[in-house]
C-alpha positions as CSV (number, residue, x, y, z in Angstrom):
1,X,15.2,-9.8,-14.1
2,X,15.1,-8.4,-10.7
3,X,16.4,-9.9,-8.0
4,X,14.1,-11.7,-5.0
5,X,14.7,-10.3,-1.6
6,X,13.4,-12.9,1.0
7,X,13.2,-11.0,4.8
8,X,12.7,-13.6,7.6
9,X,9.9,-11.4,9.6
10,X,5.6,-10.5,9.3
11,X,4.8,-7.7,6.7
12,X,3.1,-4.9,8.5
13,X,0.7,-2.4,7.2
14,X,3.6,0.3,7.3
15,X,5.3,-2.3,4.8
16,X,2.5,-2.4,2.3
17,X,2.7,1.1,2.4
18,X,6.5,1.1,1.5
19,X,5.9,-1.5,-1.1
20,X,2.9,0.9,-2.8
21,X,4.7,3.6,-2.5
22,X,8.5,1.9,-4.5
23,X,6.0,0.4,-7.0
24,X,5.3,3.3,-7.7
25,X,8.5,4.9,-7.7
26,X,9.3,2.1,-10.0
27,X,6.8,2.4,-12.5
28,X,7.2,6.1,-12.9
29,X,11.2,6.5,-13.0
30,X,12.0,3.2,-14.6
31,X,14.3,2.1,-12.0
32,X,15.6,-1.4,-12.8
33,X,16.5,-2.0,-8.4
34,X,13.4,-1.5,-6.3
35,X,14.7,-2.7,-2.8
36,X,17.5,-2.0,-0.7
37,X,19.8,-4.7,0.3
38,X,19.8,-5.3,4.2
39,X,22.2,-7.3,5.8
40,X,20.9,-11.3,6.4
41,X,18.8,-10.5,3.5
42,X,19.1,-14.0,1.3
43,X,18.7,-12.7,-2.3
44,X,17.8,-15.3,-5.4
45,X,18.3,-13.7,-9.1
46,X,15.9,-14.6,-11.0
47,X,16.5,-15.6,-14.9
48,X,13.2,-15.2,-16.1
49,X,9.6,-14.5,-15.4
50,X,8.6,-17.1,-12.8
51,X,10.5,-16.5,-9.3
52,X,11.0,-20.7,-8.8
53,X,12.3,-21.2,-12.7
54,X,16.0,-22.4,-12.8
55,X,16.5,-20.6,-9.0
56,X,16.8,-21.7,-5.4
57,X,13.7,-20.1,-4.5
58,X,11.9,-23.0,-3.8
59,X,14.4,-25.2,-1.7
60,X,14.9,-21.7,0.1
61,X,11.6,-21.5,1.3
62,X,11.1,-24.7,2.3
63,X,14.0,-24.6,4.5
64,X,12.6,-21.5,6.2
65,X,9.4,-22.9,6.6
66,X,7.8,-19.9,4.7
67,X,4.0,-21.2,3.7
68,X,2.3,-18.1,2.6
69,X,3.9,-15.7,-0.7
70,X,3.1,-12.6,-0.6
71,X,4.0,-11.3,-4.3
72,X,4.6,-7.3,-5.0
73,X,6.2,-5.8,-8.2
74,X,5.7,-5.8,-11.6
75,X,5.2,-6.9,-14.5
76,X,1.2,-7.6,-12.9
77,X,0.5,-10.0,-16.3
78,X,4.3,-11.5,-16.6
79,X,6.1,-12.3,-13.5
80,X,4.2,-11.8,-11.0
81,X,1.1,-14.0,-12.9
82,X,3.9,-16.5,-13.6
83,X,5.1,-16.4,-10.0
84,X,2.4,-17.0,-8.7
85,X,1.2,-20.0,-10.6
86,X,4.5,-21.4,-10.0
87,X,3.8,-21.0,-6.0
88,X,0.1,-22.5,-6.2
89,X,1.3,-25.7,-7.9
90,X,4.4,-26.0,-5.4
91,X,1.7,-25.7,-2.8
92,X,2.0,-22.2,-1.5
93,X,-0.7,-20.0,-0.3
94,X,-0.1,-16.5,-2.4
95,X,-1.4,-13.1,-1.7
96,X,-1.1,-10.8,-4.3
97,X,-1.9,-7.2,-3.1
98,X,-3.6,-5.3,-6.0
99,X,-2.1,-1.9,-4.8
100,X,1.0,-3.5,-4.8
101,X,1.5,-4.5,-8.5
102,X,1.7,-2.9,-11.7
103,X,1.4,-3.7,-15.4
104,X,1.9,-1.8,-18.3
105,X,-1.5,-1.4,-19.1
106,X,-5.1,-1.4,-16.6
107,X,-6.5,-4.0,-19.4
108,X,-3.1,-6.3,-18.3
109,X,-3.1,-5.5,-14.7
110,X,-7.0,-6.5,-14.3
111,X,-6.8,-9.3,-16.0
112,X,-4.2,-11.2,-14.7
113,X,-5.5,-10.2,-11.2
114,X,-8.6,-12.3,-12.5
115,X,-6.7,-15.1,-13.5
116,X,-5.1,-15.3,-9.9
117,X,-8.2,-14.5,-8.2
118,X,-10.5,-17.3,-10.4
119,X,-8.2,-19.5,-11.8
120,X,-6.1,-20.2,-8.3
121,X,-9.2,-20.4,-5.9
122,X,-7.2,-20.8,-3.1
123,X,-4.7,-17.5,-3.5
124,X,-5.9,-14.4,-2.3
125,X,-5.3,-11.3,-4.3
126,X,-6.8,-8.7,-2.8
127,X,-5.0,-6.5,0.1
């Protein structure tokens, strides 16, 4: 599993466009590290396909005061779907950016989208 870089400042539009552009650097070169390391970063390894399972992540978070996920990466239809399930029942709001995710397959990728979108009312998955 990768591991979960959490950055203590606002995502801008230049970000997204970062995040697009390593998800697909990602995707296409099979890199298994997709983010540089900065220094204060806090970093949380995950163990399996939901962020919060067995980690910190939560209890992290909360101490932050951090509210609102915004999930990027892949596996669309394994971790981040997991993820973000995980978030909505600890009572996060989660935005998963479509352009910002990838799956293994467009039949994969749509439809876990869907289950975010329709399933989790309240998260947003659209960018």
């Amino acid at each position: 599993m990768l591991p979960i870089t959490i950055r203590k400042r606002t995502i801008t539009e230049a970000d997204l466009e970062l995040i697009q552009a390593t998800v697909r650097e990602y995707w296409h070169k099979g890199r298994t590290q997709i983010s540089e390391i900065r220094k204060g970063d806090i970093v949380i390894h995950t163990r399996t396909y939901s962020s919060f399972y067995r980690t910190a992540l939560d209890r992290t978070l909360k101490r932050l005061g951090v509210r609102h996920l915004i999930l990027t990466g892949v596996v669309t239809n394994i971790c981040i779907l997991y993820t973000a399930v995980d978030a909505y029942m600890r009572g996060y709001e989660v935005s998963v950016p479509e352009d910002c995710v990838a799956a293994f397959s467009a039949a994969d990728h749509r439809f876990a989208l869907r289950q975010i979108h329709e399933t989790l009312k309240p998260c947003r998955s659209r960018s």
